[in-house]
mmJSON file of the N, C-alpha and C atoms, coordinates in Angstrom:
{"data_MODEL":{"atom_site":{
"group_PDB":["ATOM","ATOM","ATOM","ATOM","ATOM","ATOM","ATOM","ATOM","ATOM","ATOM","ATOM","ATOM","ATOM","ATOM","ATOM","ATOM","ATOM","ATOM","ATOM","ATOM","ATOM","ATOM","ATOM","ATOM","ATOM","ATOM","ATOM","ATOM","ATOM","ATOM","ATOM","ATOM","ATOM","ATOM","ATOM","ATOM","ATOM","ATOM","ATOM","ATOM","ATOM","ATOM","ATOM","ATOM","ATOM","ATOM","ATOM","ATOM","ATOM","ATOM","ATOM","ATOM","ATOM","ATOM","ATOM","ATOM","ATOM","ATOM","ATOM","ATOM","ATOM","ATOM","ATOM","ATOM","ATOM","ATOM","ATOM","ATOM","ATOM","ATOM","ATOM","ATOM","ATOM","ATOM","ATOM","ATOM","ATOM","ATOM","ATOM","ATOM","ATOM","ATOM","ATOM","ATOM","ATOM","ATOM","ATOM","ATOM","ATOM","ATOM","ATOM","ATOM","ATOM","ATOM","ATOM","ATOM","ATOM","ATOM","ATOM","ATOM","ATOM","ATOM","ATOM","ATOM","ATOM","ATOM","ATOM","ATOM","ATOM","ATOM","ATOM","ATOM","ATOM","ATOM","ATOM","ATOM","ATOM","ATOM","ATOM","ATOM","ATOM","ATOM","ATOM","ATOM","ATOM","ATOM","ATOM","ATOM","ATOM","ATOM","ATOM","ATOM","ATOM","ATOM","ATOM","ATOM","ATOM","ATOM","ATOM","ATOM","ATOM","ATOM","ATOM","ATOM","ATOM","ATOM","ATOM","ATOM","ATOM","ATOM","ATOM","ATOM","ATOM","ATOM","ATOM","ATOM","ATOM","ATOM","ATOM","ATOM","ATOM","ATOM","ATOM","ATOM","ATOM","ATOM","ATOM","ATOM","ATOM","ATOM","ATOM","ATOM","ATOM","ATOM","ATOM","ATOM","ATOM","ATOM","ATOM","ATOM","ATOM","ATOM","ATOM","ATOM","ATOM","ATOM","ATOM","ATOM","ATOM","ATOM","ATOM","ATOM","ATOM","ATOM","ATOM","ATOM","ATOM","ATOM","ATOM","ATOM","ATOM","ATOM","ATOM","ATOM","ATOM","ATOM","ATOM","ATOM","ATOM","ATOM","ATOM","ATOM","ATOM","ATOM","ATOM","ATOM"],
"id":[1,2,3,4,5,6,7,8,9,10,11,12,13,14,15,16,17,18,19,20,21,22,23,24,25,26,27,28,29,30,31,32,33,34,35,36,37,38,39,40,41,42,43,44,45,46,47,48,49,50,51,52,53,54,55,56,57,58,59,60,61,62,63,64,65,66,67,68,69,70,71,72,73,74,75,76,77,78,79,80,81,82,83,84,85,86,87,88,89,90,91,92,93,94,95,96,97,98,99,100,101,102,103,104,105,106,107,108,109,110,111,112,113,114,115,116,117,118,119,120,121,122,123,124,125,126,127,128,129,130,131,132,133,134,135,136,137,138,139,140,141,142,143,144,145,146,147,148,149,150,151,152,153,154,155,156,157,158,159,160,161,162,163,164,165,166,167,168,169,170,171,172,173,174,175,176,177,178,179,180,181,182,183,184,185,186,187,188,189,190,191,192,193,194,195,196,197,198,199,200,201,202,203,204,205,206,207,208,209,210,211,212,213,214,215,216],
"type_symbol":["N","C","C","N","C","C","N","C","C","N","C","C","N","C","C","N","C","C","N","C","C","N","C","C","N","C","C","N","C","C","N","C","C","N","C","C","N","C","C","N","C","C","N","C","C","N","C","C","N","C","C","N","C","C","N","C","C","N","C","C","N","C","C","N","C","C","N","C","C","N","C","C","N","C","C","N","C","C","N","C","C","N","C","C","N","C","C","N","C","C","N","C","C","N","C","C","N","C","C","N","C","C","N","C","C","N","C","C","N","C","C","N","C","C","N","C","C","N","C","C","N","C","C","N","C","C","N","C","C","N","C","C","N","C","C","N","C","C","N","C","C","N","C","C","N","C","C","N","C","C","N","C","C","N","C","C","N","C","C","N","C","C","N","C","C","N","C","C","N","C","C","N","C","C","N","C","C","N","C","C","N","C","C","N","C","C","N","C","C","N","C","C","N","C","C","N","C","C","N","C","C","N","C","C","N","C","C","N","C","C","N","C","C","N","C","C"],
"label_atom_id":["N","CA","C","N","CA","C","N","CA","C","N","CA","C","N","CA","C","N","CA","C","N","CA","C","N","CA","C","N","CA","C","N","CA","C","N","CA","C","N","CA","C","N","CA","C","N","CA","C","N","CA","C","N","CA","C","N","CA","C","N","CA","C","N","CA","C","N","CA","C","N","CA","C","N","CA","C","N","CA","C","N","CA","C","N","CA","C","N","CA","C","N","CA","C","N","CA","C","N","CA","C","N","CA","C","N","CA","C","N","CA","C","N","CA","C","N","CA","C","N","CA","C","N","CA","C","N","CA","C","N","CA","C","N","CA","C","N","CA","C","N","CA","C","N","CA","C","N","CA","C","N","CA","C","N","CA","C","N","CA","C","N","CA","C","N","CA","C","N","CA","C","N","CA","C","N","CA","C","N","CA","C","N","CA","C","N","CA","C","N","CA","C","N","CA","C","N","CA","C","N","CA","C","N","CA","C","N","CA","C","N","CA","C","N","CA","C","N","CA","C","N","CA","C","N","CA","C","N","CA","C","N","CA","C","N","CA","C","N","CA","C","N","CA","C","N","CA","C","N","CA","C"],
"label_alt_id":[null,null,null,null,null,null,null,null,null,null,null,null,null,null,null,null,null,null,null,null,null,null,null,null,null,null,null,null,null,null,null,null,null,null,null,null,null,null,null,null,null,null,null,null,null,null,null,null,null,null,null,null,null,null,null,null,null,null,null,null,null,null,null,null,null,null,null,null,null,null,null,null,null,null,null,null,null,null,null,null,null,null,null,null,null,null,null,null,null,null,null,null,null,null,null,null,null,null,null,null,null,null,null,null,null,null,null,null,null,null,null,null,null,null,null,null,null,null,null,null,null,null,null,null,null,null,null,null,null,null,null,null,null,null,null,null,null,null,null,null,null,null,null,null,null,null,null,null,null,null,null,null,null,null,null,null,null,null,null,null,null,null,null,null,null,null,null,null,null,null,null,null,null,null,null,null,null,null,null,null,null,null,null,null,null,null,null,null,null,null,null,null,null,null,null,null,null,null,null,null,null,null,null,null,null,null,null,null,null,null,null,null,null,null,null,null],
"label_comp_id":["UNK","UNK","UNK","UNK","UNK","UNK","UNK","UNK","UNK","UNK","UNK","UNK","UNK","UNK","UNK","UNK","UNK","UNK","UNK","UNK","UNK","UNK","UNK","UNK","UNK","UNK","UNK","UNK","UNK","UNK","UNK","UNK","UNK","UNK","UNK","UNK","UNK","UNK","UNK","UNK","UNK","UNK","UNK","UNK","UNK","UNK","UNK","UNK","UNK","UNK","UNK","UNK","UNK","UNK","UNK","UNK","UNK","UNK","UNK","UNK","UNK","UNK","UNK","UNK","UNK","UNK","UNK","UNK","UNK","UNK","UNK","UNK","UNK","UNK","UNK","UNK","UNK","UNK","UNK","UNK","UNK","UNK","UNK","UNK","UNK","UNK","UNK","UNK","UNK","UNK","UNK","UNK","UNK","UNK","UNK","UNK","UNK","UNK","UNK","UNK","UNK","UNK","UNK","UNK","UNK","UNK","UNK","UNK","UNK","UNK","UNK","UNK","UNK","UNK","UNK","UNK","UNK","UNK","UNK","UNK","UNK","UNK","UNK","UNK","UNK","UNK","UNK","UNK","UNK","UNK","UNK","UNK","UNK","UNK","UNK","UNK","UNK","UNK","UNK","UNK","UNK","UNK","UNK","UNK","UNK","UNK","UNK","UNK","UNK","UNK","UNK","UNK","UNK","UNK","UNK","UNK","UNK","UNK","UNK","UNK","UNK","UNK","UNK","UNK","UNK","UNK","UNK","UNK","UNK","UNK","UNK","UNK","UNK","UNK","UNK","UNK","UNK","UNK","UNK","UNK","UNK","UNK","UNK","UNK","UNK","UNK","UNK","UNK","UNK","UNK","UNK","UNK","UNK","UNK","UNK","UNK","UNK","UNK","UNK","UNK","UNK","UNK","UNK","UNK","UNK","UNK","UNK","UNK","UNK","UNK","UNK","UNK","UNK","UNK","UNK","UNK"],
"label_asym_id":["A","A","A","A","A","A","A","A","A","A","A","A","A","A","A","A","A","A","A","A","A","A","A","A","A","A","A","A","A","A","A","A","A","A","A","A","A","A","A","A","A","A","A","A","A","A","A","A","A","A","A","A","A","A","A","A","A","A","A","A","A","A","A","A","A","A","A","A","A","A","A","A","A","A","A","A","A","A","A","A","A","A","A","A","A","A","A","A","A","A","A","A","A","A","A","A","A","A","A","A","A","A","A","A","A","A","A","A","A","A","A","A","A","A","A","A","A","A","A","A","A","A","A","A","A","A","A","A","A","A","A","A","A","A","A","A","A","A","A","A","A","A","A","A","A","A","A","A","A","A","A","A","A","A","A","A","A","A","A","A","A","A","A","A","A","A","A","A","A","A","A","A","A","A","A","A","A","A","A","A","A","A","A","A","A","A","A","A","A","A","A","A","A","A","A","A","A","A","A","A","A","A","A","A","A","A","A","A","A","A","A","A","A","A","A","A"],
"label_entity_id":["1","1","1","1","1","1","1","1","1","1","1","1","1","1","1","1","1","1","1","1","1","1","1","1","1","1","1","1","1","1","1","1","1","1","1","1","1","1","1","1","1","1","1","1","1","1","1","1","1","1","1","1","1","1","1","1","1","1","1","1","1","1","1","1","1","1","1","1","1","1","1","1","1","1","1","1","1","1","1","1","1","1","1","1","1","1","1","1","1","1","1","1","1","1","1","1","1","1","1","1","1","1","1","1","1","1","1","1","1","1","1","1","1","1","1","1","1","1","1","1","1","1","1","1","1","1","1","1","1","1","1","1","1","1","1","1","1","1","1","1","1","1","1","1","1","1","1","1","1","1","1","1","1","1","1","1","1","1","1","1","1","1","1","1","1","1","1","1","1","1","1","1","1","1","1","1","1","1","1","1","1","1","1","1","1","1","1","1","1","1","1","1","1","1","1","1","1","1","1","1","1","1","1","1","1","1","1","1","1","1","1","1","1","1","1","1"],
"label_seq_id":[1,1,1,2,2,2,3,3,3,4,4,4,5,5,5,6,6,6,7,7,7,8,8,8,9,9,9,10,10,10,11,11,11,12,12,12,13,13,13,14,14,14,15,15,15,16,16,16,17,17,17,18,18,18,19,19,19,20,20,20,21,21,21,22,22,22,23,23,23,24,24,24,25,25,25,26,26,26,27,27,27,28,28,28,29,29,29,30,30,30,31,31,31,32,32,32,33,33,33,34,34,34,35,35,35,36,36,36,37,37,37,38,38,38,39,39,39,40,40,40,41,41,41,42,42,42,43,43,43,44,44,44,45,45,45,46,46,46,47,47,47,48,48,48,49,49,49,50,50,50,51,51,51,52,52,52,53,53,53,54,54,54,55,55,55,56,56,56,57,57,57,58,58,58,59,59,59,60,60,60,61,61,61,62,62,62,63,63,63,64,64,64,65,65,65,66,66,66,67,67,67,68,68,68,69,69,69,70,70,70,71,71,71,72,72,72],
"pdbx_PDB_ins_code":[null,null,null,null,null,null,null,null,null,null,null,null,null,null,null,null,null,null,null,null,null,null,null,null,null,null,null,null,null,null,null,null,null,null,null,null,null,null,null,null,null,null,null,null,null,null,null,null,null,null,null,null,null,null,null,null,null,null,null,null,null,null,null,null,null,null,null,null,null,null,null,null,null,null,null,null,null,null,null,null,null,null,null,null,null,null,null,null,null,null,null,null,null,null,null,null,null,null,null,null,null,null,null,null,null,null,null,null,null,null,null,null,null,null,null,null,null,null,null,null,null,null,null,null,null,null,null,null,null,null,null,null,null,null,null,null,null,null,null,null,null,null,null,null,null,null,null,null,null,null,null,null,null,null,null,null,null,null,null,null,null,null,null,null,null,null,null,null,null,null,null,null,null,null,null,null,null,null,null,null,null,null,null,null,null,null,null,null,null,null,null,null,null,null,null,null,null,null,null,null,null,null,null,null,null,null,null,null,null,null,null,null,null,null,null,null],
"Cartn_x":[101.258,101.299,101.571,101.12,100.893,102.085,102.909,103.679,103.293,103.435,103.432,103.176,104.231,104.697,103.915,103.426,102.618,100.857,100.92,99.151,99.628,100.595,100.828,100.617,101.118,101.427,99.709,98.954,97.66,96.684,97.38,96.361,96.884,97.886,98.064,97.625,97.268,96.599,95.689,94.744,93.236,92.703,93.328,93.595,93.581,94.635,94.782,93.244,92.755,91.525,90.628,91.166,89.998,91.077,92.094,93.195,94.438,94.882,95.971,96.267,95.095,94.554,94.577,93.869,93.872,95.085,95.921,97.75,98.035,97.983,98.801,98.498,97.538,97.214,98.424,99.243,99.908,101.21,101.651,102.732,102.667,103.85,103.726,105.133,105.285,106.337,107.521,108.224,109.488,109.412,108.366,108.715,109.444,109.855,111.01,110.404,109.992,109.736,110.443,111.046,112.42,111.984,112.612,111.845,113.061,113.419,114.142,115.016,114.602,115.214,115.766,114.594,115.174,114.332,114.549,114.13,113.267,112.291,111.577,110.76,111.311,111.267,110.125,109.636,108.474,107.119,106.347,105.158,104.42,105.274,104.968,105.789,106.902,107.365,106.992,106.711,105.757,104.537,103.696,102.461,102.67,103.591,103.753,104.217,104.953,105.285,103.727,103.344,101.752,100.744,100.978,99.962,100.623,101.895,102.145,101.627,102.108,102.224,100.496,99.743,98.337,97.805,98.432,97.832,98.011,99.19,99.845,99.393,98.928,97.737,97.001,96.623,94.79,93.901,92.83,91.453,91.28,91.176,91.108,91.871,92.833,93.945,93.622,93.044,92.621,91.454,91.198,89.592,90.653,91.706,92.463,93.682,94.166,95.605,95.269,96.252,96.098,97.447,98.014,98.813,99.725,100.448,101.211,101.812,102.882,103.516,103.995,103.812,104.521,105.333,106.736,107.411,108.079,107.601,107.505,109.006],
"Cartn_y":[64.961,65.208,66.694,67.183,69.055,68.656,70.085,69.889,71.507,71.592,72.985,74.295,74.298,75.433,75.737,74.555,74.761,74.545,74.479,75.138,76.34,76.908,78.548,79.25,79.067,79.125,79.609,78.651,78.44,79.313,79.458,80.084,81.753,81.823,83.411,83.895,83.017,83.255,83.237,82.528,82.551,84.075,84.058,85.37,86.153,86.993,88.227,89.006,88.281,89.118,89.637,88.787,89.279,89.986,89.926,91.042,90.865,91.885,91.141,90.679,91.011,90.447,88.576,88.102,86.888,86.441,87.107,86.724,86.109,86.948,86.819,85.992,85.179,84.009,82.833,83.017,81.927,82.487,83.846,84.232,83.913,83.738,83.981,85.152,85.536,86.154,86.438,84.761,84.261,84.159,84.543,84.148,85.343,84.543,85.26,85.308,86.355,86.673,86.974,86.139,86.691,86.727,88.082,88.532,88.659,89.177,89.216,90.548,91.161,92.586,92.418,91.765,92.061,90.972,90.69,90.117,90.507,90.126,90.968,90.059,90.681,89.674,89.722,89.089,89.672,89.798,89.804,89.83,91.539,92.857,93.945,93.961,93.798,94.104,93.22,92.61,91.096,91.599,92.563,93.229,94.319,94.985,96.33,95.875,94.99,94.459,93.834,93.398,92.897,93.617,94.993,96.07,96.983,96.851,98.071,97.397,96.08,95.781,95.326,95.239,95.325,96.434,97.574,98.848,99.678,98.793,99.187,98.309,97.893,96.768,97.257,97.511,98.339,97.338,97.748,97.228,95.591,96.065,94.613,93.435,93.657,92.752,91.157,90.958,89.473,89.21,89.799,89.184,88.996,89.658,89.651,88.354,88.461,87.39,86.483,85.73,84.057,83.726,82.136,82.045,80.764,81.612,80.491,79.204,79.491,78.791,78.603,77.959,77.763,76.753,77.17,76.445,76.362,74.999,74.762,74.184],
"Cartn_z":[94.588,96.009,96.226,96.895,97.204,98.948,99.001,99.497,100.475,101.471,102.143,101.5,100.762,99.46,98.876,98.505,97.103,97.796,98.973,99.881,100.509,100.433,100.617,99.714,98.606,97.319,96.746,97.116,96.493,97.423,98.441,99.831,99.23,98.854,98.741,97.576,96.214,94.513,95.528,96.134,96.526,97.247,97.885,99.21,98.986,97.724,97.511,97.105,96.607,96.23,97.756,98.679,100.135,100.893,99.915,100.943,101.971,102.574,102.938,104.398,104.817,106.157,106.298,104.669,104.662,103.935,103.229,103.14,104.298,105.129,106.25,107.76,107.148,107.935,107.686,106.602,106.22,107.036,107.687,108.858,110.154,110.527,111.716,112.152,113.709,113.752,113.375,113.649,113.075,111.65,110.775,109.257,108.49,107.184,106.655,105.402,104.342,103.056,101.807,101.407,100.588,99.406,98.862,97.508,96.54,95.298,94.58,95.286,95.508,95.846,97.863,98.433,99.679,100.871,101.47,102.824,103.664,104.366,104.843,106.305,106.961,108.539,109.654,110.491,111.012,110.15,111.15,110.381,110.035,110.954,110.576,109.333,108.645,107.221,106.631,106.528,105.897,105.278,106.134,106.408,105.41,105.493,105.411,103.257,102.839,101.359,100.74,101.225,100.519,100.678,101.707,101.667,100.556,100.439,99.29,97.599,97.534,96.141,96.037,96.756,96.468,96.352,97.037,96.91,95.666,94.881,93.955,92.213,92.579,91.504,91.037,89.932,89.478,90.049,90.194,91.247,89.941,88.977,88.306,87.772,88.33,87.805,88.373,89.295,89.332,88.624,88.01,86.828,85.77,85.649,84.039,84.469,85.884,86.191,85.681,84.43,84.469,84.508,85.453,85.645,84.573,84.409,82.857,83.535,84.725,85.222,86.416,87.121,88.4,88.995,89.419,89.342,91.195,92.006,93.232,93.913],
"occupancy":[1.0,1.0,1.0,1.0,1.0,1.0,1.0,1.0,1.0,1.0,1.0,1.0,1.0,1.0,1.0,1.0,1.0,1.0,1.0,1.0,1.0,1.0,1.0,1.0,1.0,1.0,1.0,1.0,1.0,1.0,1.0,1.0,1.0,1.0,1.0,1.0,1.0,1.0,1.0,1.0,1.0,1.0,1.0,1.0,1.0,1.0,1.0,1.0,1.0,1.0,1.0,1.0,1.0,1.0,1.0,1.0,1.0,1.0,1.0,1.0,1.0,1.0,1.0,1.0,1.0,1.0,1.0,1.0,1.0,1.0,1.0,1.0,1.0,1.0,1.0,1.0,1.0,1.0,1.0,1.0,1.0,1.0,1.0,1.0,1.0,1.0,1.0,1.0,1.0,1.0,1.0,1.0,1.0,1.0,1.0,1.0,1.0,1.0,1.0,1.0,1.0,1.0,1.0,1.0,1.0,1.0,1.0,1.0,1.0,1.0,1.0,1.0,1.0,1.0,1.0,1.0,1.0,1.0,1.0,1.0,1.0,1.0,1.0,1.0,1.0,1.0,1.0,1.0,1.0,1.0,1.0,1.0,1.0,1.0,1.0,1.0,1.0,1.0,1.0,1.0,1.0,1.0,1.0,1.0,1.0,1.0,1.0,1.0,1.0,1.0,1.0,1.0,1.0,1.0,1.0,1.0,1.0,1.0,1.0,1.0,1.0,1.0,1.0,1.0,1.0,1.0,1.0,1.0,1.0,1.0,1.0,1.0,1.0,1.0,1.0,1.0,1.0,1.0,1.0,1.0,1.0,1.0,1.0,1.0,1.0,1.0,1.0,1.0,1.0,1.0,1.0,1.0,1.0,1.0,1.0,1.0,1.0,1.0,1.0,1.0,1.0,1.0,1.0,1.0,1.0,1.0,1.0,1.0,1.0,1.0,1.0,1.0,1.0,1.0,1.0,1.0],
"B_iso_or_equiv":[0.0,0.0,0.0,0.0,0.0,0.0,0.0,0.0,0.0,0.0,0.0,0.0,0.0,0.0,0.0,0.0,0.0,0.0,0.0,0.0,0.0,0.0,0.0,0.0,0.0,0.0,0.0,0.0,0.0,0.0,0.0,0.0,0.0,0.0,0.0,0.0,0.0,0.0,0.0,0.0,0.0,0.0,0.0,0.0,0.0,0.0,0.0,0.0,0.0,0.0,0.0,0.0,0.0,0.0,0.0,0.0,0.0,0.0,0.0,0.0,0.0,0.0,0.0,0.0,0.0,0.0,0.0,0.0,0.0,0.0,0.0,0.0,0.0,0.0,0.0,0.0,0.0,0.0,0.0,0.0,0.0,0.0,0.0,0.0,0.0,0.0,0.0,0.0,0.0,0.0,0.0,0.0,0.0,0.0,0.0,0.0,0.0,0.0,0.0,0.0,0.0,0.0,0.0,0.0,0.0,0.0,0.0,0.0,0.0,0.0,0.0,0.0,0.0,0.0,0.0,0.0,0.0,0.0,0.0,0.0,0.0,0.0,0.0,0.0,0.0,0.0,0.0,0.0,0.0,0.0,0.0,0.0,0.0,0.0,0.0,0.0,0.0,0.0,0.0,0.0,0.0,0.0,0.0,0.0,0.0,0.0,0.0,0.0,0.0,0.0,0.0,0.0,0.0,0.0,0.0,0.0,0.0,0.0,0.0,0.0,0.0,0.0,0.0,0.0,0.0,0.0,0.0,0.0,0.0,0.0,0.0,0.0,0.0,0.0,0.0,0.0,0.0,0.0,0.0,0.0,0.0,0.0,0.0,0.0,0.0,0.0,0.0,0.0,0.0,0.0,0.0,0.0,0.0,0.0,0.0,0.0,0.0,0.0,0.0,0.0,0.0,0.0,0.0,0.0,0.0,0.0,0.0,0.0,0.0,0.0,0.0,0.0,0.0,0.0,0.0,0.0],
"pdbx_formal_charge":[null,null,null,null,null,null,null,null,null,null,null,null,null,null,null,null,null,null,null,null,null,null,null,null,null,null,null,null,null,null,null,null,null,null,null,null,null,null,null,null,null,null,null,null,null,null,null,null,null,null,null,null,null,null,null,null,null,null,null,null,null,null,null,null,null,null,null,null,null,null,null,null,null,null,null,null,null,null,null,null,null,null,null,null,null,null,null,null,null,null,null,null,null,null,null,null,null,null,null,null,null,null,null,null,null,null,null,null,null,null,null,null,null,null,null,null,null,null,null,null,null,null,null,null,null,null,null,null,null,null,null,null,null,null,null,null,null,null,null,null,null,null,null,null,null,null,null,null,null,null,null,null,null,null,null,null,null,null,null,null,null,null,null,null,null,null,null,null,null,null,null,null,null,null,null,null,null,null,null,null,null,null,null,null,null,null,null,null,null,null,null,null,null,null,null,null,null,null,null,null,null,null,null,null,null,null,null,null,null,null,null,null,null,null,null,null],
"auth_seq_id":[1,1,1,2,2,2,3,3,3,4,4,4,5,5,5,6,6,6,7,7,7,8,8,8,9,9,9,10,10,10,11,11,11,12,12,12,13,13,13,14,14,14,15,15,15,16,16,16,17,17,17,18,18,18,19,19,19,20,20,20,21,21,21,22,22,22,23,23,23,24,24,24,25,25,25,26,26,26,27,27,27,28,28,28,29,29,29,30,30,30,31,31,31,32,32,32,33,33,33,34,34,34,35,35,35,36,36,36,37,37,37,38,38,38,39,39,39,40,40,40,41,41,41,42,42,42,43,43,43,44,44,44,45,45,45,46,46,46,47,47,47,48,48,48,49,49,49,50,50,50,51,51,51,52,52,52,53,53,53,54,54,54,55,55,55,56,56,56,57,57,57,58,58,58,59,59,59,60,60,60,61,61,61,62,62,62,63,63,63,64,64,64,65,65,65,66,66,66,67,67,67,68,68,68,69,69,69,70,70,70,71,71,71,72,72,72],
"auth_comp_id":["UNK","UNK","UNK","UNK","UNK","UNK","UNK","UNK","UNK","UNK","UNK","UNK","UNK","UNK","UNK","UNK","UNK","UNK","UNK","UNK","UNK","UNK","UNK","UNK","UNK","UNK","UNK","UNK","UNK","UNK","UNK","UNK","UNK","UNK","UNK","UNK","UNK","UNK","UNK","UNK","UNK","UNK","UNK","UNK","UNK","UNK","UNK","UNK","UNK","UNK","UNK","UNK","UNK","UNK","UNK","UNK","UNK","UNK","UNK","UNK","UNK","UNK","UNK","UNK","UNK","UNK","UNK","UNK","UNK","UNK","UNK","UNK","UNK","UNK","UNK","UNK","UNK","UNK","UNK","UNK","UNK","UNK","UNK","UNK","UNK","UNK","UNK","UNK","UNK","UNK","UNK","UNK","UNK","UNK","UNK","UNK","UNK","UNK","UNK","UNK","UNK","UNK","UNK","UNK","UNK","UNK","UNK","UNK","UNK","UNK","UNK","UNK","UNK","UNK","UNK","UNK","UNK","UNK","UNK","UNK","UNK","UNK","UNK","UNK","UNK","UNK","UNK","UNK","UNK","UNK","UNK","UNK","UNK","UNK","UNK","UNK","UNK","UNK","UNK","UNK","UNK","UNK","UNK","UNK","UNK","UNK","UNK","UNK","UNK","UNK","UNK","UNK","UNK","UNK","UNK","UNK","UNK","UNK","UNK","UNK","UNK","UNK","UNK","UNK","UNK","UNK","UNK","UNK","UNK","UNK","UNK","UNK","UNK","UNK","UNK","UNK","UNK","UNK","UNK","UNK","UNK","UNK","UNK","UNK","UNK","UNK","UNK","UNK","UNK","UNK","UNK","UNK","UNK","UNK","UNK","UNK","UNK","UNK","UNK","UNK","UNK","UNK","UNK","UNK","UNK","UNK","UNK","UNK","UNK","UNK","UNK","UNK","UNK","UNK","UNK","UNK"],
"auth_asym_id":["A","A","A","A","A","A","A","A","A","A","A","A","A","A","A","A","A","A","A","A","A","A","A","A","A","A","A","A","A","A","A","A","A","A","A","A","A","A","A","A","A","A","A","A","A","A","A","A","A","A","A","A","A","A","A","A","A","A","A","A","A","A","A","A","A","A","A","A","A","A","A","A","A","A","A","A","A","A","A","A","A","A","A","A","A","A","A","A","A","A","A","A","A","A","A","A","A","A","A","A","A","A","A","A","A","A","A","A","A","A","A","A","A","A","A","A","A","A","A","A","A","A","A","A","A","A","A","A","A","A","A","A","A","A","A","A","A","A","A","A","A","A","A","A","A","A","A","A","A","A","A","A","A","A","A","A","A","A","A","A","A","A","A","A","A","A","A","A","A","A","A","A","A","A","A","A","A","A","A","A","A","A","A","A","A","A","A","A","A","A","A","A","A","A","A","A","A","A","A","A","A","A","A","A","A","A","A","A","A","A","A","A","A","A","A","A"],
"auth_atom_id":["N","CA","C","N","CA","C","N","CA","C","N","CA","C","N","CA","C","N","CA","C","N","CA","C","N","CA","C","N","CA","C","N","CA","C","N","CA","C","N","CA","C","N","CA","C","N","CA","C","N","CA","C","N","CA","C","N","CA","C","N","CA","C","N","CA","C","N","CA","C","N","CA","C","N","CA","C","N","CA","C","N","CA","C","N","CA","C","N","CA","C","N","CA","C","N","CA","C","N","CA","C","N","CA","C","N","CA","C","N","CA","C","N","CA","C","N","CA","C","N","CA","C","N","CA","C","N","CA","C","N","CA","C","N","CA","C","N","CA","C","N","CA","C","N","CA","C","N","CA","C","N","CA","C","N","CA","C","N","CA","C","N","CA","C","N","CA","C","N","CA","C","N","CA","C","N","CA","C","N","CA","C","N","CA","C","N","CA","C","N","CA","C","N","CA","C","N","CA","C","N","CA","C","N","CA","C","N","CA","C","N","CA","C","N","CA","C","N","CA","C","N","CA","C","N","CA","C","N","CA","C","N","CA","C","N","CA","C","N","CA","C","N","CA","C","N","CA","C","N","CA","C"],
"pdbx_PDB_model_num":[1,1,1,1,1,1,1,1,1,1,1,1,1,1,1,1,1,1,1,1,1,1,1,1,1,1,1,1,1,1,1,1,1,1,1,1,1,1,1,1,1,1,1,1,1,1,1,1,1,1,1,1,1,1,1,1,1,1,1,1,1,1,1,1,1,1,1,1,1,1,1,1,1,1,1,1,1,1,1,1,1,1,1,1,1,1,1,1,1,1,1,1,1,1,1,1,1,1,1,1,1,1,1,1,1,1,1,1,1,1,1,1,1,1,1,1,1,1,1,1,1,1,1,1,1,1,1,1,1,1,1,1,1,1,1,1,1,1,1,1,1,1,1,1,1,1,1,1,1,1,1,1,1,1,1,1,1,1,1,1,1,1,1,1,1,1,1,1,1,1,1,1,1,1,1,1,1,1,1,1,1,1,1,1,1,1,1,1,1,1,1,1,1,1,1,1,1,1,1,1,1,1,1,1,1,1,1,1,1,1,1,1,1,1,1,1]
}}}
């Protein structure tokens, strides 16, 4: 059984490659992004963390990503 999480989860591996325009269909205003380091509220800092760490990716890293494990 697939649970919210884990069709976010799957919507954002799918997504990243068309960018972060289509990330961020899975926000809304009130959402909250909590990362190891920090929190990130709203959908402009929300915006602003998945435009950096994609910008920050070499162009091919999803032809090479395979995912070992995920744990929901």
């Amino acid at each position: 059984m697939s649970t919210d999480t884990e069709n976010v989860l799957q919507n954002h591996l799918t997504s990243a490659r068309a960018g972060v325009d289509a990330i961020m269909r899975d926000y809304a205003e009130d959402s909250v992004l909590v990362t190891q380091d920090t929190a990130y509220h709203g959908l402009e800092e929300i915006r602003g963390f998945f435009t950096a760490l994609l910008k920050g990716l070499p162009a091919s890293v999803f032809d090479k990503f395979t995912l070992h494990r995920r744990v929901v």
